[in-house]
ChimeraX commands (.cxc) that place a marker at each C-alpha (Angstrom):
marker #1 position 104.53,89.44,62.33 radius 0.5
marker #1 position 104.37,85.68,62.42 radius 0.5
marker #1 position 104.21,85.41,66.02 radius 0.5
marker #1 position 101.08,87.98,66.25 radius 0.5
marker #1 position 99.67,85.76,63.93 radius 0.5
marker #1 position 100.02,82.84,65.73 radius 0.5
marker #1 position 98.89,84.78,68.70 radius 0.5
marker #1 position 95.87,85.82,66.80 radius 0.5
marker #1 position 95.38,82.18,66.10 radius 0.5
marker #1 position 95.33,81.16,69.25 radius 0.5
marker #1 position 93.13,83.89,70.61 radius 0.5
marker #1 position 90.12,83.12,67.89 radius 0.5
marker #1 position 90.68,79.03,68.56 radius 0.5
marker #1 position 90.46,78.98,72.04 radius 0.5
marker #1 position 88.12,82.03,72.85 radius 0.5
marker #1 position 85.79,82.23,69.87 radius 0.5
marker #1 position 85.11,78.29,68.58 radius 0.5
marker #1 position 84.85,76.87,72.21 radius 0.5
marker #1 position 81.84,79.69,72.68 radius 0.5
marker #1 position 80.68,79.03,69.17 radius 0.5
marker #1 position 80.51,75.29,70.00 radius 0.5
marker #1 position 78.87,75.41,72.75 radius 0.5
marker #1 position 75.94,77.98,71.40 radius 0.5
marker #1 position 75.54,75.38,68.71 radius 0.5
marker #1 position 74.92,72.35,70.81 radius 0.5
marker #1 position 72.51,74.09,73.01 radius 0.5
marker #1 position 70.32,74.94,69.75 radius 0.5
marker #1 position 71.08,71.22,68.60 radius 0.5
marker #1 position 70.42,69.61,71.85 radius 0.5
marker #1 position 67.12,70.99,71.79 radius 0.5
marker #1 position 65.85,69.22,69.00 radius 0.5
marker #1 position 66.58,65.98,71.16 radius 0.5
marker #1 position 63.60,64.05,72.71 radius 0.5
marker #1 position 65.65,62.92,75.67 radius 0.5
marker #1 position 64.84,59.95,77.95 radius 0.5
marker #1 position 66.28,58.63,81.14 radius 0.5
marker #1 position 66.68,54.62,82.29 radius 0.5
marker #1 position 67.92,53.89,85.80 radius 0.5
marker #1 position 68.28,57.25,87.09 radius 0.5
marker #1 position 66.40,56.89,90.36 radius 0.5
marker #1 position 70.42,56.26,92.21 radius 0.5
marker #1 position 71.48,59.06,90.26 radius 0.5
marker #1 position 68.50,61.25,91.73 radius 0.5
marker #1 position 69.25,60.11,95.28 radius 0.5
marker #1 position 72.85,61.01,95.03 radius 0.5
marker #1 position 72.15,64.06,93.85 radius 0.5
marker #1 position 69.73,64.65,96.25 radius 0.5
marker #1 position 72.19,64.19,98.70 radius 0.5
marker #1 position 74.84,65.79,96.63 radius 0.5
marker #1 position 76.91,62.84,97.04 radius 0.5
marker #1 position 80.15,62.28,95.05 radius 0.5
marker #1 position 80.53,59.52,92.59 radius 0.5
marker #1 position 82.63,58.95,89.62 radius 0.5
marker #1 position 80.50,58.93,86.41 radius 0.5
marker #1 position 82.21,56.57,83.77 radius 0.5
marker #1 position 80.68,57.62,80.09 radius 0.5
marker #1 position 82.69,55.61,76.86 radius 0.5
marker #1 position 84.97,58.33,75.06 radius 0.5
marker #1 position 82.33,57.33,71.80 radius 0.5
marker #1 position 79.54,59.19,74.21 radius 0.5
marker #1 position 81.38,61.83,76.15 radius 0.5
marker #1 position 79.83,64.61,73.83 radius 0.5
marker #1 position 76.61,64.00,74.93 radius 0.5
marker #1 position 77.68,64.32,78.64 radius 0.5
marker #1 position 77.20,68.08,78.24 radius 0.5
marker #1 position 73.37,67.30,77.62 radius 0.5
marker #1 position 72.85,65.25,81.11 radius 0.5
marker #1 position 70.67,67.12,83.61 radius 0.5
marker #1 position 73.51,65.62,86.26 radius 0.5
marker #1 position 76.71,67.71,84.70 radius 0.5
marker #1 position 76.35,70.40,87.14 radius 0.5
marker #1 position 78.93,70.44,90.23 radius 0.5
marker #1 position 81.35,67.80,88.20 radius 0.5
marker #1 position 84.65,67.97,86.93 radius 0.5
marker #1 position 85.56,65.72,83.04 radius 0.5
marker #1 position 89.05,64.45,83.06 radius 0.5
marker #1 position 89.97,65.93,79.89 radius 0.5
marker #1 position 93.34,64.98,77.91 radius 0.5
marker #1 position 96.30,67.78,77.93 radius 0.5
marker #1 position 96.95,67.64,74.38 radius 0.5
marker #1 position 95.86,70.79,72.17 radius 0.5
marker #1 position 92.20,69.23,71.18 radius 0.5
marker #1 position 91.72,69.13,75.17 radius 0.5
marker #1 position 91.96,72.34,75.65 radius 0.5
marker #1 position 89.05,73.57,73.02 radius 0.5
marker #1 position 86.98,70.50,74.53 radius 0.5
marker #1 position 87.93,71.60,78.53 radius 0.5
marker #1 position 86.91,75.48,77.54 radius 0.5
marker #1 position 83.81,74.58,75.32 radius 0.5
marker #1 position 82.90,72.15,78.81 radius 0.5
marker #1 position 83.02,75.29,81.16 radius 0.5
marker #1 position 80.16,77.09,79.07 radius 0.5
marker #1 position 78.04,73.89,80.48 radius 0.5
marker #1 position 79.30,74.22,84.16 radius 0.5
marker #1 position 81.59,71.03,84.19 radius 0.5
marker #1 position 85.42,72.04,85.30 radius 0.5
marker #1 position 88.39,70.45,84.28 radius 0.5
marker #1 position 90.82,68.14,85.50 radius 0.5
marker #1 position 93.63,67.97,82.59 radius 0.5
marker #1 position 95.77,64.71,81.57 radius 0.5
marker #1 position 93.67,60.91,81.37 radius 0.5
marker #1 position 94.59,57.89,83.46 radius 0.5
marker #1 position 96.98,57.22,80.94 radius 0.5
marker #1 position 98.86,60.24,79.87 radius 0.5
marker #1 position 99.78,62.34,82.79 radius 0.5
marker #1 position 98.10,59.64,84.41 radius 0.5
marker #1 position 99.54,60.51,87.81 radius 0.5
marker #1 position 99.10,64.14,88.37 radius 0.5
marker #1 position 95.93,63.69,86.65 radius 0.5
marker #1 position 94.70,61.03,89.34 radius 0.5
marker #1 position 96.08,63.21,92.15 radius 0.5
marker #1 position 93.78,66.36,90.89 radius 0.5
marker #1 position 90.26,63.42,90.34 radius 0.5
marker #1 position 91.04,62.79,94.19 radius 0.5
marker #1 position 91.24,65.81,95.20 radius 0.5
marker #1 position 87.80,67.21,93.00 radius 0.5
marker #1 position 86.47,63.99,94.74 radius 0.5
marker #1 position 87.43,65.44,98.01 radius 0.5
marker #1 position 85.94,68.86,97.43 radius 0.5
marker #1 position 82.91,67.12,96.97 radius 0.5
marker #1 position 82.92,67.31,92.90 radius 0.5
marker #1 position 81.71,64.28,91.18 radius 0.5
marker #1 position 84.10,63.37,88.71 radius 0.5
marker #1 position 83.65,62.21,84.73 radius 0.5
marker #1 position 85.83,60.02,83.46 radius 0.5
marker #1 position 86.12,57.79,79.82 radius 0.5
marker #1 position 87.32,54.21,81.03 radius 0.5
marker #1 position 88.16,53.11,77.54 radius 0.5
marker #1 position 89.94,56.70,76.80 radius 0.5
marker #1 position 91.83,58.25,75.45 radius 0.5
marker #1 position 92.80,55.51,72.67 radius 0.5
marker #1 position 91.27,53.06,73.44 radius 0.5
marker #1 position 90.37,49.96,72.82 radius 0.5
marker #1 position 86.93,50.81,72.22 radius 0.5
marker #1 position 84.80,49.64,75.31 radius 0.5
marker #1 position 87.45,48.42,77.07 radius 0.5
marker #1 position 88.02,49.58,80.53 radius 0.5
marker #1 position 91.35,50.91,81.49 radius 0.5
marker #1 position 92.74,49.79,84.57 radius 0.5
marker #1 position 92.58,54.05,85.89 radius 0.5
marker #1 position 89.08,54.27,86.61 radius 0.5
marker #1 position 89.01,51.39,89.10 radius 0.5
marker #1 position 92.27,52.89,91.00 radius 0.5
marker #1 position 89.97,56.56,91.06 radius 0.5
marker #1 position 87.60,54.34,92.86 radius 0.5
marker #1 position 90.02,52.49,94.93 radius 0.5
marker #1 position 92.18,55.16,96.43 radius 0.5
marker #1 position 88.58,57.76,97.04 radius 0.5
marker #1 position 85.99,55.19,98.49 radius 0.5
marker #1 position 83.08,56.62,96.07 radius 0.5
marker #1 position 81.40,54.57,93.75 radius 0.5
marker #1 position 81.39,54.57,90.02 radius 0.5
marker #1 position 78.15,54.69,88.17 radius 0.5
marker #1 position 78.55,53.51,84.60 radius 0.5
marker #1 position 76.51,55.71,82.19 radius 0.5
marker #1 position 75.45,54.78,78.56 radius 0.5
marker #1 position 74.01,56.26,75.81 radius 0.5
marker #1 position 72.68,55.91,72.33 radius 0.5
marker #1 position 69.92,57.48,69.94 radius 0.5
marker #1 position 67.50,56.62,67.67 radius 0.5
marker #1 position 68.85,58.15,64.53 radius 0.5
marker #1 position 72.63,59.03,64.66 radius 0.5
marker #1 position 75.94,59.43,62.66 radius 0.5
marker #1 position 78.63,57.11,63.64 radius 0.5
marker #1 position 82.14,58.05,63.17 radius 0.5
marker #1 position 84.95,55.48,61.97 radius 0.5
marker #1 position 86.84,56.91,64.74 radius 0.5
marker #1 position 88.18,54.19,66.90 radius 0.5
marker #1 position 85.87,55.19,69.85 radius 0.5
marker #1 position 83.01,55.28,67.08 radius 0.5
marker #1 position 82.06,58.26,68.21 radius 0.5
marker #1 position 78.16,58.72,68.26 radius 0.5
marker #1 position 76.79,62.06,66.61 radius 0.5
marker #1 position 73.33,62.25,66.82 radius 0.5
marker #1 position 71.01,63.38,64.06 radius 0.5
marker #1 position 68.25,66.43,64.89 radius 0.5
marker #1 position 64.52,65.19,66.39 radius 0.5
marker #1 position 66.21,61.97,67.46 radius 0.5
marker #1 position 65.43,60.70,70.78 radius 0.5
marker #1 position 67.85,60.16,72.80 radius 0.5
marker #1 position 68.24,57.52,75.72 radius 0.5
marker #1 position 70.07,58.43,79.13 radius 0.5
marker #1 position 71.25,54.80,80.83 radius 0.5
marker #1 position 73.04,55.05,84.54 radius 0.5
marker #1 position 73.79,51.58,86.00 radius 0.5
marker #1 position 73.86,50.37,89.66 radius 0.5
marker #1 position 76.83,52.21,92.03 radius 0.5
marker #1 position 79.82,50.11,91.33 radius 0.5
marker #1 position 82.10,50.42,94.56 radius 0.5
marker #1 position 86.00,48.95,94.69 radius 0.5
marker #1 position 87.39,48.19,98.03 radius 0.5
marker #1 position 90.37,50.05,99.03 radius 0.5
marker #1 position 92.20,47.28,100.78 radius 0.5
marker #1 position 92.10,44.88,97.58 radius 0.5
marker #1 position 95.09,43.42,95.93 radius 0.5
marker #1 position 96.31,43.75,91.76 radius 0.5
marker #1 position 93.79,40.34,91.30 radius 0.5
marker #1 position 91.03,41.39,92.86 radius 0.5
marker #1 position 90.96,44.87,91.16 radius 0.5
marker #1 position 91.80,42.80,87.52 radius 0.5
marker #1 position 88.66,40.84,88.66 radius 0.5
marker #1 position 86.45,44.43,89.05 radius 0.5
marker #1 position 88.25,45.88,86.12 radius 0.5
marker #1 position 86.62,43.32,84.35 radius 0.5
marker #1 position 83.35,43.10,86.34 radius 0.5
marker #1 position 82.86,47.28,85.24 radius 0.5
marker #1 position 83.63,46.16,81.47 radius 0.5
marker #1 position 81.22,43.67,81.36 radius 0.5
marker #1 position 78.25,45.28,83.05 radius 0.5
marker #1 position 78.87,48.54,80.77 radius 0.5
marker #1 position 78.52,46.42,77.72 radius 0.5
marker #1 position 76.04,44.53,78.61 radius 0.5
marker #1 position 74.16,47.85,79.63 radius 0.5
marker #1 position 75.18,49.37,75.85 radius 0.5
marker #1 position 74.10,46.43,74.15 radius 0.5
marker #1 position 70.48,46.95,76.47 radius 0.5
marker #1 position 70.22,50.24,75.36 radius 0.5
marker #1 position 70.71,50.02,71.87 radius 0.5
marker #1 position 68.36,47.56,71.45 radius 0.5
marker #1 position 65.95,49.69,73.03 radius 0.5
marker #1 position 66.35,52.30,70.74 radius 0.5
marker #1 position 66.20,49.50,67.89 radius 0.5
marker #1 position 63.19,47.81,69.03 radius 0.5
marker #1 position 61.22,50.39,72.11 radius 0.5
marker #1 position 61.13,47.89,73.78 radius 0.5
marker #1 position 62.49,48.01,77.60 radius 0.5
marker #1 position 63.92,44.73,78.65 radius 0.5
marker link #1:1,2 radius 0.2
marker link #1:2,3 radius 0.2
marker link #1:3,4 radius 0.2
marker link #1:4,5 radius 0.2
marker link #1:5,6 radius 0.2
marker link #1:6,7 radius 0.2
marker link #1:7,8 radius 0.2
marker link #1:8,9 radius 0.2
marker link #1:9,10 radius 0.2
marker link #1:10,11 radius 0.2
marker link #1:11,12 radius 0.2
marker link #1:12,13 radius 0.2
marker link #1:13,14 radius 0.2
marker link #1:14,15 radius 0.2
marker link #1:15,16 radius 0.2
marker link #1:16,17 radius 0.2
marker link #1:17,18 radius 0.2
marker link #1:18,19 radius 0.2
marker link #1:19,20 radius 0.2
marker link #1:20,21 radius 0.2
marker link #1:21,22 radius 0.2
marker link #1:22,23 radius 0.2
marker link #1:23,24 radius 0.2
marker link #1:24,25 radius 0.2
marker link #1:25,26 radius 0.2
marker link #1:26,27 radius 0.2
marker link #1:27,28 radius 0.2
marker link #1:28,29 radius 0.2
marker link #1:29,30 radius 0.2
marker link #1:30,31 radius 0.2
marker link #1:31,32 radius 0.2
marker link #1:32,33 radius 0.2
marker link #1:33,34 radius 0.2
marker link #1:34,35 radius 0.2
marker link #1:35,36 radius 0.2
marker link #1:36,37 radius 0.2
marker link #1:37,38 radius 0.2
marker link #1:38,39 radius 0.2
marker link #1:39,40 radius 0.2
marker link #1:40,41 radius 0.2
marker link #1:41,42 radius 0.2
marker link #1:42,43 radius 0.2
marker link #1:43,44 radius 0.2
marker link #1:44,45 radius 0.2
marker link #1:45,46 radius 0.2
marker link #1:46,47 radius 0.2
marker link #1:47,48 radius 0.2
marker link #1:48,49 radius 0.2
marker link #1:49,50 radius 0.2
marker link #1:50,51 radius 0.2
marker link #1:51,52 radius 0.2
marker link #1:52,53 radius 0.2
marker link #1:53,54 radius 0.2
marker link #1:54,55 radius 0.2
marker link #1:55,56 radius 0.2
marker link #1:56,57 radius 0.2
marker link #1:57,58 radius 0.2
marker link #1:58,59 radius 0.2
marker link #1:59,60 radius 0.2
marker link #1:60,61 radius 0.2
marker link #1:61,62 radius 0.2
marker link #1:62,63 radius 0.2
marker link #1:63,64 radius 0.2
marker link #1:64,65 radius 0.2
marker link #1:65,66 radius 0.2
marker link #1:66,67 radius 0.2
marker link #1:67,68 radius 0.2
marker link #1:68,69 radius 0.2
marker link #1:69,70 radius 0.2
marker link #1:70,71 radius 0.2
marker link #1:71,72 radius 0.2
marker link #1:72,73 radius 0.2
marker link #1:73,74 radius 0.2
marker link #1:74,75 radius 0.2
marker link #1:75,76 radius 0.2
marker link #1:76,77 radius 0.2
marker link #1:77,78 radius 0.2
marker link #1:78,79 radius 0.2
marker link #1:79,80 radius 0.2
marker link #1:80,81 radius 0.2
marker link #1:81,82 radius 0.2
marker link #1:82,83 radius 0.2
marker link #1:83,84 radius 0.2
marker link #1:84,85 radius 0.2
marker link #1:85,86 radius 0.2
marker link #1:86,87 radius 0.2
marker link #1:87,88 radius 0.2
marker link #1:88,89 radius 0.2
marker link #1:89,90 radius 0.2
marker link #1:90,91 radius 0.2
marker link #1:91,92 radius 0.2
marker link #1:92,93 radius 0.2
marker link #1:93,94 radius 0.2
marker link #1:94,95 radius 0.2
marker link #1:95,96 radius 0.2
marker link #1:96,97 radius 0.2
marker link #1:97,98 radius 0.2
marker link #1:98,99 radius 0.2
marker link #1:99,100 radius 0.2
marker link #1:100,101 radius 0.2
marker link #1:101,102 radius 0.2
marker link #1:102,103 radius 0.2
marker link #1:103,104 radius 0.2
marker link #1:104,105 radius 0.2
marker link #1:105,106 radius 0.2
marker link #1:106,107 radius 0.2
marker link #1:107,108 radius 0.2
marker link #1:108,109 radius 0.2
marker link #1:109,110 radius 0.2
marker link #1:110,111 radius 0.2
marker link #1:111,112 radius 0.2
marker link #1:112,113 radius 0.2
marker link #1:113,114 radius 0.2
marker link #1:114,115 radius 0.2
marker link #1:115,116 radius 0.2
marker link #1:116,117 radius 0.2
marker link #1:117,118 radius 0.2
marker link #1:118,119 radius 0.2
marker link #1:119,120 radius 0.2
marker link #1:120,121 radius 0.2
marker link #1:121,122 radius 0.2
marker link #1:122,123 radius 0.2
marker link #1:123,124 radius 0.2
marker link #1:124,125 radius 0.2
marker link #1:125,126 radius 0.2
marker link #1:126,127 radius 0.2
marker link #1:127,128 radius 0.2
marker link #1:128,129 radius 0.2
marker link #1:129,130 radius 0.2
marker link #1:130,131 radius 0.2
marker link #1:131,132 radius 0.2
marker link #1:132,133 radius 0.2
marker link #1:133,134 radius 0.2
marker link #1:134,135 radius 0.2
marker link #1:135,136 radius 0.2
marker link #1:136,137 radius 0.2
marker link #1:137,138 radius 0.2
marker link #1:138,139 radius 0.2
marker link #1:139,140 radius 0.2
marker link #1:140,141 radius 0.2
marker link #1:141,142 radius 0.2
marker link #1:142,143 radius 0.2
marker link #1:143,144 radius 0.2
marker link #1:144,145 radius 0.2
marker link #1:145,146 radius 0.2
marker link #1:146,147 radius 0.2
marker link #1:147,148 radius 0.2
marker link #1:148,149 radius 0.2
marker link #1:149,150 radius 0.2
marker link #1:150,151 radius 0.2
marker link #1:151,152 radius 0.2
marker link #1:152,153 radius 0.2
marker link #1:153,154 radius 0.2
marker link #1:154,155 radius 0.2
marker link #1:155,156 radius 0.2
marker link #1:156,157 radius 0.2
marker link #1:157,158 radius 0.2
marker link #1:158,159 radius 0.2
marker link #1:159,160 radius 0.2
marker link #1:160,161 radius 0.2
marker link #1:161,162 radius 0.2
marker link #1:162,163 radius 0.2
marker link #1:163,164 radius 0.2
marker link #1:164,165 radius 0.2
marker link #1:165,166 radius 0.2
marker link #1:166,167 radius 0.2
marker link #1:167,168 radius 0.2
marker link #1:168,169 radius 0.2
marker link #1:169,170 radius 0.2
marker link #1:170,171 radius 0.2
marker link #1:171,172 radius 0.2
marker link #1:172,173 radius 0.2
marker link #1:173,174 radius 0.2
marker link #1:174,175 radius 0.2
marker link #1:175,176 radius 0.2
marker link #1:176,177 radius 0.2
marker link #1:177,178 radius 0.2
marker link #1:178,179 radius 0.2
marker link #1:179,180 radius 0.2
marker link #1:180,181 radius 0.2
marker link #1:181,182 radius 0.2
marker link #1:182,183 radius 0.2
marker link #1:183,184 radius 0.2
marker link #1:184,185 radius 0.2
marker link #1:185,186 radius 0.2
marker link #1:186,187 radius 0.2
marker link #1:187,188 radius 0.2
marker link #1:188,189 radius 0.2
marker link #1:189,190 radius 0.2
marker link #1:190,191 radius 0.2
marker link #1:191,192 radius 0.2
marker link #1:192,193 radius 0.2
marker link #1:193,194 radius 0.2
marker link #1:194,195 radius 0.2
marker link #1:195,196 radius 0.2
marker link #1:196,197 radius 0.2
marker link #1:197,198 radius 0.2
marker link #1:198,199 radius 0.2
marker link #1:199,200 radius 0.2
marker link #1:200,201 radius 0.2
marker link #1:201,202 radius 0.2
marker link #1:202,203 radius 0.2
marker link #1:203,204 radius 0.2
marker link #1:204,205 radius 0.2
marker link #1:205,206 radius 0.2
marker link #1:206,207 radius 0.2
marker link #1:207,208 radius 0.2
marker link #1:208,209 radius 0.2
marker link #1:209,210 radius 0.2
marker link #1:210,211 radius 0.2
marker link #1:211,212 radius 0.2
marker link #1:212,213 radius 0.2
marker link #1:213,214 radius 0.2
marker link #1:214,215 radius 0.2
marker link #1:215,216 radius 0.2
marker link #1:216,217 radius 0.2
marker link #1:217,218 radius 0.2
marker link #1:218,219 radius 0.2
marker link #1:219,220 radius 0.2
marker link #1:220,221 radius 0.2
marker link #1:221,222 radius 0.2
marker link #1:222,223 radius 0.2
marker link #1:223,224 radius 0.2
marker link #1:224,225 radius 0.2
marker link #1:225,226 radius 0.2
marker link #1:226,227 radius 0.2
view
């Protein structure tokens, strides 16, 4: 009895609330006034259907499910029992899944972002995830980069009116009729013939332009004003 329980469990957690989820945030996301800054590279590679690797803070990644660029991508999503609600609620938006983070699992997990990256996917990833520190770059993202020859295009994004979490990511929910604001930064590219420095150097290059880019964008939502 307990283990058709446990079955039945299983079977209403990972069929029913991923769908459930995902039906809400459609009806929620439409309540959003959405805006977009920078996204004339992101047009052209789409255009193109060029891969890249799209580097959203873990705080934002919800909101990745709202970009017009999701389609044809694939989220590094964490292998622990949370990831797999957040990988199956992610395929009701089109956006596969490659399971494990550049830290835990971090090989296999980099071997299956190369090969999405080969099959022409572009690939999401959280550069301060999946503990953090909070916008911090891990040194995974930059390796992705390295070892595939695409670029990464840092994406940032904040609202007018929103709920923050004390989460350590301080994760950003969004209230109803909020408008929303869409950043995507300059292609960031890493050489593959560079040395542990040099990629310490653009490790810290990506951090930097990513808050400085968060930090734009929230002032812009403070202020309207564009600068």
């Amino acid at each position: 009895m307990g283990s058709f329980r446990k079955r039945l469990h299983d079977s209403l957690t990972f069929r029913v609330l991923p769908y459930v989820g995902a039906f809400l945030f459609r009806v929620f996301a439409l309540t959003i006034r959405f805006e977009e800054k920078g996204s004339e590279t992101m047009a052209a590679f789409e255009r193109d259907r060029r891969p890249y690797i799209a580097a959203f803070w873990h705080g934002h990644i919800l909101m990745m499910l709202a970009s017009p660029y999701r389609m044809r991508s694939k989220a590094m999503i964490s292998s622990h029992r949370d990831g797999e609600l957040i990988s199956k609620m992610a395929a009701h938006f089109g956006v596969g899944s490659i399971r494990g983070s550049t830290t835990r699992g971090g090989i296999q997990a980099l071997k299956g972002a190369i090969r999405a990256v080969h099959q022409g996917f572009k690939v999401v990833v959280t550069p301060d995830g999946p503990r953090g520190p909070r916008y911090i770059v891990q040194p995974g993202v930059i390796e992705l980069a390295r070892a595939t020859g695409v670029p990464i295009i840092p994406i940032v994004f904040s609202c007018t009116r929103k709920k923050i979490l004390s989460s350590w990511d301080r994760f950003i929910l969004p209230y109803p009729f909020t408008r929303g604001v869409f950043f995507y930064g300059e292609p960031f590219y890493v050489e593959r013939q560079m040395g542990k420095e040099a990629l310490e150097i653009k490790r810290k290059e990506l951090e930097k332009r990513m808050q400085r880019m968060m930090e734009q964008v929230e002032r812009y939502c403070e202020t309207g004003i564009w600068r």
